[in-house]
C-alpha positions as CSV (number, residue, x, y, z in Angstrom):
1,X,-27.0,15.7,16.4
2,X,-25.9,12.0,15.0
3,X,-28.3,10.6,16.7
4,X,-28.0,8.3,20.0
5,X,-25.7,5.8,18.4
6,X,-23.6,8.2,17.4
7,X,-21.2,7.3,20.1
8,X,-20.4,4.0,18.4
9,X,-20.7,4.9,14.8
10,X,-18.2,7.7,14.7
11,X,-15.7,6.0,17.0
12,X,-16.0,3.2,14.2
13,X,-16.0,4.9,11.2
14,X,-12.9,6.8,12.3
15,X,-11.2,3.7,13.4
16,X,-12.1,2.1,10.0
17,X,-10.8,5.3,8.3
18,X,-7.4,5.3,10.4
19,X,-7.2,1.4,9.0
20,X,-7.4,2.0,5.5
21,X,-4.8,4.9,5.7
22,X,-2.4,2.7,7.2
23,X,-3.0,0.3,4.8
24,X,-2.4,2.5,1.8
25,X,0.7,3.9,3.3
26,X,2.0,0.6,3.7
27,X,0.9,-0.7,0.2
28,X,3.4,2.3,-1.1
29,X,6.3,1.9,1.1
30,X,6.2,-1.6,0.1
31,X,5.6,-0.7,-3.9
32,X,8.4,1.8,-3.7
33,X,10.9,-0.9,-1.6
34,X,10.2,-3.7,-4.6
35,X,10.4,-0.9,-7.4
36,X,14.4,-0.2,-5.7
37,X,14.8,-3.8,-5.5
38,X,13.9,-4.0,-8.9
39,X,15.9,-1.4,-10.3
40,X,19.0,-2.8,-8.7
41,X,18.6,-6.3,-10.4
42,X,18.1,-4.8,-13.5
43,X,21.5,-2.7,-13.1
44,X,23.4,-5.7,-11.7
45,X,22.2,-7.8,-15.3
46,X,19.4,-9.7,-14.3
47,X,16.5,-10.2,-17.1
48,X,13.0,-10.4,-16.7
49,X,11.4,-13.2,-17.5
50,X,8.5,-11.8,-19.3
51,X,10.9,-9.6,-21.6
52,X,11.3,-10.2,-24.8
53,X,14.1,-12.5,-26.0
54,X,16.4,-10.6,-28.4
């Protein structure tokens, strides 16, 4: 049907796939954890630096 490399190719593109999902879902657990980490400074009075001075 795929061929007769197909026994590498889909092994591979699925491992490839399974990869790039883990990455992603790590990317955003990681987004979400600096976001809170953010939030809390922010609450507790510290400034960012790139804000405007008033």
């Amino acid at each position: 049907m795929f061929g007769k490399y197909a026994s590498f190719v889909v092994p591979a593109y699925a491992l490839s796939m399974l990869a790039l999902a883990i990455v992603i879902v790590r990317i955003r657990v990681i987004y979400r954890q600096r976001l809170a980490e953010l939030n809390a400074l922010e609450m507790a009075g510290a400034g960012r630096r790139s804000a405007k001075k008033k």
